[in-house]
Backbone as XML, in Angstrom:
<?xml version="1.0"?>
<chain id="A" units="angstrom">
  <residue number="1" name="UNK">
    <atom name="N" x="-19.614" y="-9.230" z="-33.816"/>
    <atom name="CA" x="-19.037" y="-8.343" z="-32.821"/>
    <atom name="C" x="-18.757" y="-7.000" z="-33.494"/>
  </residue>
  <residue number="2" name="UNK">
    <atom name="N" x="-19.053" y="-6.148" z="-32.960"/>
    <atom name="CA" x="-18.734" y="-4.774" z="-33.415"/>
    <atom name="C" x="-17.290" y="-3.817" z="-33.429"/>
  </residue>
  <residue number="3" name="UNK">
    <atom name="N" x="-17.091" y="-3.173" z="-33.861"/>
    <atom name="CA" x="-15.816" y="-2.366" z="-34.091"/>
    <atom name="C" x="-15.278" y="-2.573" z="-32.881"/>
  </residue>
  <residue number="4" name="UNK">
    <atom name="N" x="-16.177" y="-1.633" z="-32.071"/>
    <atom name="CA" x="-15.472" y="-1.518" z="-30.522"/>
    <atom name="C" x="-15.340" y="-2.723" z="-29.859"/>
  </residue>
  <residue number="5" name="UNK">
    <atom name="N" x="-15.683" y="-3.789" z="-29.703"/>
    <atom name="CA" x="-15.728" y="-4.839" z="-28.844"/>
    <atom name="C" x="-14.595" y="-5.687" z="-29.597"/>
  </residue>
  <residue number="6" name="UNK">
    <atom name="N" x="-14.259" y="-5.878" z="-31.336"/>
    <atom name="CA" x="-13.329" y="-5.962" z="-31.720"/>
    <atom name="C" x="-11.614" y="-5.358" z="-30.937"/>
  </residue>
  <residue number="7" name="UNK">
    <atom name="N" x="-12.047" y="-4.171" z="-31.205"/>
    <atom name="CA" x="-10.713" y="-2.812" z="-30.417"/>
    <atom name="C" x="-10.373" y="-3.294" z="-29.162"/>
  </residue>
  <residue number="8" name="UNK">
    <atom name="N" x="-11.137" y="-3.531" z="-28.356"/>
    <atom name="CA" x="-11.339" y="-4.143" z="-27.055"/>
    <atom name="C" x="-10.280" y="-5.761" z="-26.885"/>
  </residue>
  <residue number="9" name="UNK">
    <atom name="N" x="-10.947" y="-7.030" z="-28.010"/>
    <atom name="CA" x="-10.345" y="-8.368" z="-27.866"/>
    <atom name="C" x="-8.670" y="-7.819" z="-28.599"/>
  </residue>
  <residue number="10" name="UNK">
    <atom name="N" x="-8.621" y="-7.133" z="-29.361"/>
    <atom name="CA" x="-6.981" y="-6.737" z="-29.964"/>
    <atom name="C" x="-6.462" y="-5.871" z="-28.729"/>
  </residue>
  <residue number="11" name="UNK">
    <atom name="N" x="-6.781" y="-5.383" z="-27.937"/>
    <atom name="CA" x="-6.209" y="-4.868" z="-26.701"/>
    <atom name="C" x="-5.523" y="-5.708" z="-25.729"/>
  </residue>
  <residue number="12" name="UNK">
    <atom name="N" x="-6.792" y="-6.535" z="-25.606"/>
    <atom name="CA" x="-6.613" y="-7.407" z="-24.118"/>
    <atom name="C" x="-5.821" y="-8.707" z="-25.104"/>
  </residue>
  <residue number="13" name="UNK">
    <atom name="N" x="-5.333" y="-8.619" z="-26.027"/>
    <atom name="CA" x="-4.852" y="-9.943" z="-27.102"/>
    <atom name="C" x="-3.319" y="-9.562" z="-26.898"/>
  </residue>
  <residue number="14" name="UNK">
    <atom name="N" x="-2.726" y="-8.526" z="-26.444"/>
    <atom name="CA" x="-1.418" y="-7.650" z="-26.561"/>
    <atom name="C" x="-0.899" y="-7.440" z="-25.431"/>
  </residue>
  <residue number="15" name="UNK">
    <atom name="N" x="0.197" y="-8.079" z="-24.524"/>
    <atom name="CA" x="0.386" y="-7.960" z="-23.385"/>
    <atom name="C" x="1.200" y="-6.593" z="-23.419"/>
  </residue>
  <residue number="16" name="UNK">
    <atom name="N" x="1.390" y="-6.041" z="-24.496"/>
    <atom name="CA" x="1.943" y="-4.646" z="-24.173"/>
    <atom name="C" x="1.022" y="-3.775" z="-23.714"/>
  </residue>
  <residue number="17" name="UNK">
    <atom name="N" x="-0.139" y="-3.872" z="-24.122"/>
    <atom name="CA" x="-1.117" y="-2.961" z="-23.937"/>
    <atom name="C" x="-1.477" y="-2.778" z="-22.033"/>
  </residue>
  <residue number="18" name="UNK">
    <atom name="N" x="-1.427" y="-1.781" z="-21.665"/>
    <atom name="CA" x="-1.962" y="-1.735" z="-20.021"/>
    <atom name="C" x="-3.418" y="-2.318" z="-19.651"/>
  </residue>
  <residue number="19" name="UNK">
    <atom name="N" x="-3.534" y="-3.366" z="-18.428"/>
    <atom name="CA" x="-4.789" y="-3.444" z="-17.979"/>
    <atom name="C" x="-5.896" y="-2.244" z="-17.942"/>
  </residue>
  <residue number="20" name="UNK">
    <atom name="N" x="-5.079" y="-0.963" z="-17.418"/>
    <atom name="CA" x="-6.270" y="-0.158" z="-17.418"/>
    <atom name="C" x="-6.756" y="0.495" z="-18.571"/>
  </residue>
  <residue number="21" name="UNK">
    <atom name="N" x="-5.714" y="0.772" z="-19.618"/>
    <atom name="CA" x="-6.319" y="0.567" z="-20.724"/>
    <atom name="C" x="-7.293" y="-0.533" z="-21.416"/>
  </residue>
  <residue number="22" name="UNK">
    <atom name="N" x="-7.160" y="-1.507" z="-21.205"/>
    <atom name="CA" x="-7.677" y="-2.502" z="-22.125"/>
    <atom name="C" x="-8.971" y="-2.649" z="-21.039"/>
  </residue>
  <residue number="23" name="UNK">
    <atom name="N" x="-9.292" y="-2.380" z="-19.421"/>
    <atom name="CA" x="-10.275" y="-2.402" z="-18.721"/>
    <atom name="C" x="-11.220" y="-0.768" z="-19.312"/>
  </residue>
  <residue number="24" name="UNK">
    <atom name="N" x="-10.204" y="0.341" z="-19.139"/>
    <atom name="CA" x="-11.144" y="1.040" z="-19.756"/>
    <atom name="C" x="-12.274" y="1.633" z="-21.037"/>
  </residue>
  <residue number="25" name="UNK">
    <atom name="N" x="-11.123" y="0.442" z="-21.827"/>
    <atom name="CA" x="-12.063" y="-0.319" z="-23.503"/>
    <atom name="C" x="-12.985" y="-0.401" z="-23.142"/>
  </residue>
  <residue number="26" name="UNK">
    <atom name="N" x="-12.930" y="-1.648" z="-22.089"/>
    <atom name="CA" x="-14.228" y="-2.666" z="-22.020"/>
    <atom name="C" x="-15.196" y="-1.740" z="-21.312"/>
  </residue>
  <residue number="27" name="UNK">
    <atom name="N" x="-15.301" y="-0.649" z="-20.534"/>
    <atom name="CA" x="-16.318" y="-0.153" z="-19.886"/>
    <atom name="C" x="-16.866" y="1.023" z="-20.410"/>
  </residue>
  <residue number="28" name="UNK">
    <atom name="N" x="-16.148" y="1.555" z="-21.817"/>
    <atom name="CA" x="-16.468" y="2.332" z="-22.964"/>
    <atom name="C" x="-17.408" y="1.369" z="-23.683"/>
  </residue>
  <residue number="29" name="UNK">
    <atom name="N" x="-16.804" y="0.545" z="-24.008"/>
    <atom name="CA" x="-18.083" y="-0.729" z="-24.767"/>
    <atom name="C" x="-19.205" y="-0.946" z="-24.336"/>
  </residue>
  <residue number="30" name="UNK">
    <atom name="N" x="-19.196" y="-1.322" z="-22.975"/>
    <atom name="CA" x="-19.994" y="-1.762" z="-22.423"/>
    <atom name="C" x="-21.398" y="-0.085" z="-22.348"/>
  </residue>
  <residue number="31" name="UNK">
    <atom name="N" x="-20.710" y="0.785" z="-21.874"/>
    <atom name="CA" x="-21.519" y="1.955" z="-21.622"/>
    <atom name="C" x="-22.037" y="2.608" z="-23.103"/>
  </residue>
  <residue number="32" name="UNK">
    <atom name="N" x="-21.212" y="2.462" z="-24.181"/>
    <atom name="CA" x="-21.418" y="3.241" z="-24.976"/>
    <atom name="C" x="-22.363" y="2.538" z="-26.703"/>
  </residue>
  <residue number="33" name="UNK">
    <atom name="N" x="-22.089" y="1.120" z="-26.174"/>
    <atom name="CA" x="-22.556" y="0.447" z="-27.259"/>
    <atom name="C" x="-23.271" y="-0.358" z="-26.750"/>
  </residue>
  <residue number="34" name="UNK">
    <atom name="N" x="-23.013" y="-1.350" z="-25.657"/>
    <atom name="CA" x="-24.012" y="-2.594" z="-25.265"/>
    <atom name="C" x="-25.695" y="-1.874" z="-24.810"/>
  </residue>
  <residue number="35" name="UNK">
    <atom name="N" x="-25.087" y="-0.740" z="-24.519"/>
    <atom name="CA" x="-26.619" y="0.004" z="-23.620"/>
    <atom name="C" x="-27.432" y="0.562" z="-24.442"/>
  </residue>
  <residue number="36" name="UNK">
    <atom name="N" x="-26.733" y="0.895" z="-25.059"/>
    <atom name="CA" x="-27.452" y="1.596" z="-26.559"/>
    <atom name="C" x="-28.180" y="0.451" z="-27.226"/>
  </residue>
  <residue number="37" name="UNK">
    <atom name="N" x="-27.659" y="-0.415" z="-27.544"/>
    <atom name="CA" x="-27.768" y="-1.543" z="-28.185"/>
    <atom name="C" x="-29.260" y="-2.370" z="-27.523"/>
  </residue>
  <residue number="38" name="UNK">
    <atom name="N" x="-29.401" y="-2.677" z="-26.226"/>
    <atom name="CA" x="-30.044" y="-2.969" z="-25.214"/>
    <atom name="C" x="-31.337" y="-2.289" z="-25.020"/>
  </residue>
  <residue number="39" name="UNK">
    <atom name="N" x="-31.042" y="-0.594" z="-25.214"/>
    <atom name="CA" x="-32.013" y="0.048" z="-24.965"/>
    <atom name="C" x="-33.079" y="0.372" z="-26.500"/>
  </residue>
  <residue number="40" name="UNK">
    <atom name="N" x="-32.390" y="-0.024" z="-27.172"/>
    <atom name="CA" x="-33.416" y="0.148" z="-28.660"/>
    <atom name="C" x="-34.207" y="-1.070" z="-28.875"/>
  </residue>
  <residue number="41" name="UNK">
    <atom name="N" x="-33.256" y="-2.427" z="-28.428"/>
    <atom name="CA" x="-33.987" y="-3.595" z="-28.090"/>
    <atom name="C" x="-35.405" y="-3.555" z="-27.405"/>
  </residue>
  <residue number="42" name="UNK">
    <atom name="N" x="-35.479" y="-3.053" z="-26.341"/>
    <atom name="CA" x="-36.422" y="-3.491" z="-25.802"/>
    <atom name="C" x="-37.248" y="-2.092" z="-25.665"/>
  </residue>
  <residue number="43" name="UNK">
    <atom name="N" x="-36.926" y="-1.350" z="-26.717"/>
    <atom name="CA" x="-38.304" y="-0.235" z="-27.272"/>
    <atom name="C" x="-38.268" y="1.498" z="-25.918"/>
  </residue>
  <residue number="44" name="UNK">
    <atom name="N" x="-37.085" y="1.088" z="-26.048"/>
    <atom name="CA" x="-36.739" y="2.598" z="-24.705"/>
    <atom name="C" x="-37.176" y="3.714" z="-25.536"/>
  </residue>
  <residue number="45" name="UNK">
    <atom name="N" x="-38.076" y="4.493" z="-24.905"/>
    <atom name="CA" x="-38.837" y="5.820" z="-25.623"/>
    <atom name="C" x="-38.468" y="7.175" z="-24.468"/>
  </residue>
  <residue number="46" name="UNK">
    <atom name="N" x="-38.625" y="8.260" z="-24.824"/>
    <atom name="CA" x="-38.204" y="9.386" z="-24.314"/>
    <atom name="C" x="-38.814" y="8.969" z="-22.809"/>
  </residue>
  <residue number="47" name="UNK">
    <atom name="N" x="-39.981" y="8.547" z="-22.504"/>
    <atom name="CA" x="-40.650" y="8.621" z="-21.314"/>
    <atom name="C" x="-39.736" y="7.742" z="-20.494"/>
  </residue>
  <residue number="48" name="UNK">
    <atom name="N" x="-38.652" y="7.238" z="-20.922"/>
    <atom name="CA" x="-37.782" y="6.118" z="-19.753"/>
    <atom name="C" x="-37.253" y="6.929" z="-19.200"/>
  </residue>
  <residue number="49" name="UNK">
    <atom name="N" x="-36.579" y="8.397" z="-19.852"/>
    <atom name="CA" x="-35.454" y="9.013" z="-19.292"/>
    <atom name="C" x="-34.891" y="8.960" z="-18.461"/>
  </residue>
  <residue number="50" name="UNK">
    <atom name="N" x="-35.841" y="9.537" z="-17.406"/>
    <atom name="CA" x="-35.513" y="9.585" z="-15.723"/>
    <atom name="C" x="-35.157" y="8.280" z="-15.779"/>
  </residue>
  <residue number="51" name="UNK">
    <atom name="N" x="-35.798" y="6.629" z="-15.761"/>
    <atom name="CA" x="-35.180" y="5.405" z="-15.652"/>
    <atom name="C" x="-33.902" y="5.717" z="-16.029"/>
  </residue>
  <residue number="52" name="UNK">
    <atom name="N" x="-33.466" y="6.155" z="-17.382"/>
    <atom name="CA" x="-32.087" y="6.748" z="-17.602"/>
    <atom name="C" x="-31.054" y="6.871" z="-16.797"/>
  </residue>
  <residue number="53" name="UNK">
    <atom name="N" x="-31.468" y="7.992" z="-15.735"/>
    <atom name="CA" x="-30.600" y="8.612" z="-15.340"/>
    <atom name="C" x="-30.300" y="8.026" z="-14.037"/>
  </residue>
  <residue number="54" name="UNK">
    <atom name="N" x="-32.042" y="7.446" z="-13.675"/>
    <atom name="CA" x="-31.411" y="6.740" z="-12.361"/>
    <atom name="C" x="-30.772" y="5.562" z="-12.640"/>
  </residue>
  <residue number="55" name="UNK">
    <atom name="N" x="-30.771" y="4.952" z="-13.266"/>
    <atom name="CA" x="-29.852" y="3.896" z="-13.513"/>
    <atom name="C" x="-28.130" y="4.496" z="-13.654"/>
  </residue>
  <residue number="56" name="UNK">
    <atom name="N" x="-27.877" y="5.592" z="-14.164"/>
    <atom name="CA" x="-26.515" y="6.022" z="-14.376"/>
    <atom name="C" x="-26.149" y="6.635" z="-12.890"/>
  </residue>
  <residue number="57" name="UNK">
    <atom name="N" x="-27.315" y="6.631" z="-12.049"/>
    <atom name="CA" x="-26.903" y="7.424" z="-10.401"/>
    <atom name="C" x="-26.868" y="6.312" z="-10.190"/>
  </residue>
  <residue number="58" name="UNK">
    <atom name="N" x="-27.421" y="5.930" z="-9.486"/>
    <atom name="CA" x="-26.714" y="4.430" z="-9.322"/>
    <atom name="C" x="-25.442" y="3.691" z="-9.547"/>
  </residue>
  <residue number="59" name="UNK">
    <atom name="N" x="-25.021" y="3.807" z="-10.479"/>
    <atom name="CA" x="-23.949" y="3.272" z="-11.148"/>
    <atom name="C" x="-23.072" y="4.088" z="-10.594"/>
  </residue>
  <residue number="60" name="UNK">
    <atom name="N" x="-23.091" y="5.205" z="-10.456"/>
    <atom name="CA" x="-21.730" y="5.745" z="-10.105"/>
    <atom name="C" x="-21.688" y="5.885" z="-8.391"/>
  </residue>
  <residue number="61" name="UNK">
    <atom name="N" x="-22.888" y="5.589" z="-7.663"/>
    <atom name="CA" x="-22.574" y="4.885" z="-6.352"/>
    <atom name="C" x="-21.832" y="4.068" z="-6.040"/>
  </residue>
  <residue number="62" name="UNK">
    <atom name="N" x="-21.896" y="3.123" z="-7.206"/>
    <atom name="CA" x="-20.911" y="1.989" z="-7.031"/>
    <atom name="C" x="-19.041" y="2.283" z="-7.795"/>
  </residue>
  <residue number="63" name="UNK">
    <atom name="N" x="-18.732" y="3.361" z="-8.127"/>
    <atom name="CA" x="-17.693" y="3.612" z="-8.900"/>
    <atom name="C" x="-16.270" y="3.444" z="-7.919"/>
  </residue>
  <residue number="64" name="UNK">
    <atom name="N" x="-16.048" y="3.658" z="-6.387"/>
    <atom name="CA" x="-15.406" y="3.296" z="-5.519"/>
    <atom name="C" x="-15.096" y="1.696" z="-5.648"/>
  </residue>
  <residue number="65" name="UNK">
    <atom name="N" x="-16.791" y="0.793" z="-5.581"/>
    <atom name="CA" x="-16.464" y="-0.230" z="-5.490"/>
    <atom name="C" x="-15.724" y="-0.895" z="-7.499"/>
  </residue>
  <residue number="66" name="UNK">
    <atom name="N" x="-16.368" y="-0.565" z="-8.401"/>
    <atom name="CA" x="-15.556" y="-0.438" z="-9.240"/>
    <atom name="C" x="-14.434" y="-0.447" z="-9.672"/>
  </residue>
  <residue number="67" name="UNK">
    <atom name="N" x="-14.072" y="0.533" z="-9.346"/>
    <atom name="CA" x="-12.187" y="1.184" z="-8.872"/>
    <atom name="C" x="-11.435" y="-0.246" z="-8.325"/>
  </residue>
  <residue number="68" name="UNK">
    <atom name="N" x="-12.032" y="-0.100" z="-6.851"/>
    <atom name="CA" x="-11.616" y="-1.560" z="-6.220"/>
    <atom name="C" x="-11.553" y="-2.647" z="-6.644"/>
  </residue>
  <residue number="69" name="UNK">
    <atom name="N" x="-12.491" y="-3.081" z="-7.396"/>
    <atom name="CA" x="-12.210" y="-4.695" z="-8.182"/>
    <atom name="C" x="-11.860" y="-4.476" z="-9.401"/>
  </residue>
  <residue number="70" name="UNK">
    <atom name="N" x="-11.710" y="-3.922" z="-10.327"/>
    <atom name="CA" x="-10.846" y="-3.439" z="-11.356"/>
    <atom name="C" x="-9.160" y="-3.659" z="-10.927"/>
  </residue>
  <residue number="71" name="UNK">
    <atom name="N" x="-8.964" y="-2.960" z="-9.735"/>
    <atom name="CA" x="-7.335" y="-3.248" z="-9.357"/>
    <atom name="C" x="-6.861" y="-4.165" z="-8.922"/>
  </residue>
  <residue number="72" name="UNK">
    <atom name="N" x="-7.918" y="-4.991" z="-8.003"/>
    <atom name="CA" x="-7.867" y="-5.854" z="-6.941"/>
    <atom name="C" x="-8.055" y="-7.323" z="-8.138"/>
  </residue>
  <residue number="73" name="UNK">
    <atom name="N" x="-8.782" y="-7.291" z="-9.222"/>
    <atom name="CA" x="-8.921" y="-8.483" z="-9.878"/>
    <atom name="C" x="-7.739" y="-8.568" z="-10.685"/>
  </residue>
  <residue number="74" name="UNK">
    <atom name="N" x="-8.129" y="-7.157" z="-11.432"/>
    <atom name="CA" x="-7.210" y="-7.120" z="-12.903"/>
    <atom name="C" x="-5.645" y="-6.447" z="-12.997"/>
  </residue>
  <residue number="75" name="UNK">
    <atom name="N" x="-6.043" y="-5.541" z="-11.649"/>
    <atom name="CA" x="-4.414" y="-4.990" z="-11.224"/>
    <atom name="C" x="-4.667" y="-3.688" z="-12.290"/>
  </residue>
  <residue number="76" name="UNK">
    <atom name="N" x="-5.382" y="-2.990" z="-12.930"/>
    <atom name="CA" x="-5.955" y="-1.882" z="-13.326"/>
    <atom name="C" x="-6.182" y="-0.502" z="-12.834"/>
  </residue>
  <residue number="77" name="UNK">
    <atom name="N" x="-5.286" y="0.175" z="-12.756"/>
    <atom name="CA" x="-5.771" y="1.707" z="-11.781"/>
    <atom name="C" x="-6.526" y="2.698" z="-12.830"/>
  </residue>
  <residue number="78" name="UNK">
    <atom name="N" x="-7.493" y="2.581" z="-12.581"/>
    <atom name="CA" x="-8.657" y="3.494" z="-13.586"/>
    <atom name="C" x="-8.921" y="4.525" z="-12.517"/>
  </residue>
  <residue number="79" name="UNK">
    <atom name="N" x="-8.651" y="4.630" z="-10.968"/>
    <atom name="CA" x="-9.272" y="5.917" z="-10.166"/>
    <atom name="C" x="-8.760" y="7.239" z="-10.702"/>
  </residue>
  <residue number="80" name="UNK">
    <atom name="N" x="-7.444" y="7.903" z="-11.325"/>
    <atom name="CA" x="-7.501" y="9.100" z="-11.546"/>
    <atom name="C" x="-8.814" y="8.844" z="-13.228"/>
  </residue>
  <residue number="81" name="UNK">
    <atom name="N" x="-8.918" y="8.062" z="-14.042"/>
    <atom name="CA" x="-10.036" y="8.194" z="-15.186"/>
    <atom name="C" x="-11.431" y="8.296" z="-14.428"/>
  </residue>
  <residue number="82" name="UNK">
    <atom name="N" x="-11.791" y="7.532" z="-13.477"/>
    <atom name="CA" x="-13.487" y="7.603" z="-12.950"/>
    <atom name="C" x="-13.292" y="8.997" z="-11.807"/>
  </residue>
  <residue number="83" name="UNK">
    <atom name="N" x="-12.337" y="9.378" z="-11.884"/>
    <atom name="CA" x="-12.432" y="11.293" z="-10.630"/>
    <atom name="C" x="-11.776" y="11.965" z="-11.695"/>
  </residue>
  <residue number="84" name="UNK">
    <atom name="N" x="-11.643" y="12.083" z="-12.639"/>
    <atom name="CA" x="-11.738" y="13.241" z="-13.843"/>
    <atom name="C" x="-9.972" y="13.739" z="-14.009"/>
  </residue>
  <residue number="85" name="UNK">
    <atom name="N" x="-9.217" y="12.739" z="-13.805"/>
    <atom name="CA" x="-7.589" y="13.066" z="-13.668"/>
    <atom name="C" x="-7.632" y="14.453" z="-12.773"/>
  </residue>
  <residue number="86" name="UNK">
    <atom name="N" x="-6.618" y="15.494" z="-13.076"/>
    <atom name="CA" x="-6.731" y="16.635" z="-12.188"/>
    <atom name="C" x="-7.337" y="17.309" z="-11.941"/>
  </residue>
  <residue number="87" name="UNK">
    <atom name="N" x="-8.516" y="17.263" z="-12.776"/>
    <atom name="CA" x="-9.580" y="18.222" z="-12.961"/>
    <atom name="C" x="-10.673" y="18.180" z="-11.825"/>
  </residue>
  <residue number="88" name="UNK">
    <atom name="N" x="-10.784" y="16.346" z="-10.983"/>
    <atom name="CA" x="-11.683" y="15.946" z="-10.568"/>
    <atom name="C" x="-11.757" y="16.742" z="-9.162"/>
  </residue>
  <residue number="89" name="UNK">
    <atom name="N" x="-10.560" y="16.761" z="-8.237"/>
    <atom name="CA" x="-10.723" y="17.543" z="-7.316"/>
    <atom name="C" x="-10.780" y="18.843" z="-7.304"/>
  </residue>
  <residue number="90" name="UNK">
    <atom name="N" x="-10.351" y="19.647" z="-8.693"/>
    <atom name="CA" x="-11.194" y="20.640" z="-8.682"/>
    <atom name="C" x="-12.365" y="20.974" z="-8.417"/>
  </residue>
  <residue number="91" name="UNK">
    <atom name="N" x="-13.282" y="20.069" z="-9.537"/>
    <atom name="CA" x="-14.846" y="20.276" z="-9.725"/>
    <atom name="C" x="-15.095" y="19.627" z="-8.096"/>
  </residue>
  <residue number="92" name="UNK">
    <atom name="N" x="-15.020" y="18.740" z="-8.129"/>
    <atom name="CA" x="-15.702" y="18.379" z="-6.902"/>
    <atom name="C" x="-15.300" y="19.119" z="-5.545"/>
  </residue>
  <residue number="93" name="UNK">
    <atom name="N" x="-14.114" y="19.752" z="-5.605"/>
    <atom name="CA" x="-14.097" y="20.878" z="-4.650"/>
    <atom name="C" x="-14.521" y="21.870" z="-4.582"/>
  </residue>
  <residue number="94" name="UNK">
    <atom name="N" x="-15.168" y="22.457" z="-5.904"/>
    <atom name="CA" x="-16.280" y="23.524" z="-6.036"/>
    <atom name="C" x="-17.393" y="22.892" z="-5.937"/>
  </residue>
  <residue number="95" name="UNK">
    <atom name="N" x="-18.294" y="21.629" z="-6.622"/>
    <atom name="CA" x="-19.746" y="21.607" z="-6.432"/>
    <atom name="C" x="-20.118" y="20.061" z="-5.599"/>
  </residue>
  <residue number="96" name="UNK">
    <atom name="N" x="-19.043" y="19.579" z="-5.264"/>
    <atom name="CA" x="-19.557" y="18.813" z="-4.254"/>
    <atom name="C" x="-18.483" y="17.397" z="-4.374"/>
  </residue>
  <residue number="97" name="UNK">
    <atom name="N" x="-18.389" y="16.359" z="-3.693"/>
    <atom name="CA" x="-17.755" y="14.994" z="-3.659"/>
    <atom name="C" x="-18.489" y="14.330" z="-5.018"/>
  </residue>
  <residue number="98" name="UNK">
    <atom name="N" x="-17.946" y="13.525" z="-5.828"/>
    <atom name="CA" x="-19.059" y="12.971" z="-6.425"/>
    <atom name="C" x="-19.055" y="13.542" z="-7.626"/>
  </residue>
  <residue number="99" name="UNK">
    <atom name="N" x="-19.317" y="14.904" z="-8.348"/>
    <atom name="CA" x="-19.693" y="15.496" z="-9.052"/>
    <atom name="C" x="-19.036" y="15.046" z="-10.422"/>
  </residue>
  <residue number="100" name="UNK">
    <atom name="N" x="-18.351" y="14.991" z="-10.398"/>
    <atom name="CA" x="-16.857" y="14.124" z="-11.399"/>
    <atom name="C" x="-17.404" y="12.902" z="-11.775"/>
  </residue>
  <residue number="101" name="UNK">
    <atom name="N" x="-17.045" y="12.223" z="-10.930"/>
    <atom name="CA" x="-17.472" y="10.619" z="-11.854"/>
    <atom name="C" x="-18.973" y="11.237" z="-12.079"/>
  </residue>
  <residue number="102" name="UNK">
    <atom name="N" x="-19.898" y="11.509" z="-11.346"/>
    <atom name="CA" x="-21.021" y="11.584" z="-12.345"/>
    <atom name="C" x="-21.145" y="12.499" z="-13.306"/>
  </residue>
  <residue number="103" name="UNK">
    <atom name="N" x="-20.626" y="13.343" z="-13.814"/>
    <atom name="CA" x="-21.324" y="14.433" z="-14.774"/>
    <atom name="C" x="-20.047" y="13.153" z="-15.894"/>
  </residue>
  <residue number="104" name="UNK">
    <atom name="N" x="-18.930" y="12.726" z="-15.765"/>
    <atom name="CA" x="-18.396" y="11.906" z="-16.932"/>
    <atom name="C" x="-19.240" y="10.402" z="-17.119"/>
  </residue>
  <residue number="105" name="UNK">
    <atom name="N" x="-19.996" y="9.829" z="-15.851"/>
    <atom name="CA" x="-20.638" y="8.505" z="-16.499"/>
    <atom name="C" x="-21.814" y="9.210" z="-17.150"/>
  </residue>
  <residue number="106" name="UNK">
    <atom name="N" x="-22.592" y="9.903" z="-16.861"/>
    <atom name="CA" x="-24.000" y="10.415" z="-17.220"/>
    <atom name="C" x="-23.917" y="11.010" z="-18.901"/>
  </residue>
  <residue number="107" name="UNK">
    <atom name="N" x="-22.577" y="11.773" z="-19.087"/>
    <atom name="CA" x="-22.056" y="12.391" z="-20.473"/>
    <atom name="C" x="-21.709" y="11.171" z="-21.428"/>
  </residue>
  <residue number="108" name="UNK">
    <atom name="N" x="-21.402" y="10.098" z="-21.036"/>
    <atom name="CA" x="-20.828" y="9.166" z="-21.934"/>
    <atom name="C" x="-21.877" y="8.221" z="-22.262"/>
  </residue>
  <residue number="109" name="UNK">
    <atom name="N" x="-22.809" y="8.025" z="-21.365"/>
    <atom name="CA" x="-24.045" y="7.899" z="-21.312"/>
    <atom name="C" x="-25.404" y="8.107" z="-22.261"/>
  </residue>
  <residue number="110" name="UNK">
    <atom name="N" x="-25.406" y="9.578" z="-22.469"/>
    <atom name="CA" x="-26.232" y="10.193" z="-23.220"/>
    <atom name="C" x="-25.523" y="10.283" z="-24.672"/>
  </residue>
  <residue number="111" name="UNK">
    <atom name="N" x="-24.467" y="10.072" z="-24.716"/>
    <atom name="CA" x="-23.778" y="10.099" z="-26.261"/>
    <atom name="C" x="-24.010" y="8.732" z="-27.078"/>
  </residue>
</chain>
């Protein structure tokens, strides 16, 4: 198991620690290492990209429903982290609904 997925079981091991913290571990892990991890596996070359990205549009179609079972399972409020804390209705009140969670899943993404 790796650093992060380590960081992750010592989180969720600590009832001091907050669900949405210790949920937003796991979806840093999951995005930032399992995919990475996944995508070198099975020989991902520049020409996937676009697959890339549509896979990360996608994903943040579903970030409402996300939100929802995150709270509803785990009792976790991650919605001001997936709409960009205060910032989110800014941006998205200048370039559109939406714009927020995606330009932060797509950025965390490509890192």
């Amino acid at each position: 198991v790796n650093w992060q997925w380590n960081r992750y079981f010592e989180l969720a091991a600590d009832p001091k620690v907050s669900l949405t913290r210790t949920a937003t571990t796991s979806i840093f892990s999951h995005l930032a290492v399992d995919l990475v991890y996944g995508l070198v596996a099975i020989g991902s070359q520049e020409i996937h990209r676009d697959d890339f990205f549509l896979f990360g549009d996608v994903l943040v179609t579903k970030s409402d429903t996300i939100i929802d079972d995150l709270a509803s399972l785990y009792g976790a409020d991650v919605e001001d982290l997936f709409n960009g804390f205060f910032f989110g209705d800014w941006i998205d009140g200048a370039f559109g609904n939406g714009i927020t969670t995606s330009l932060s899943f797509q950025t965390i993404r490509t890192k």
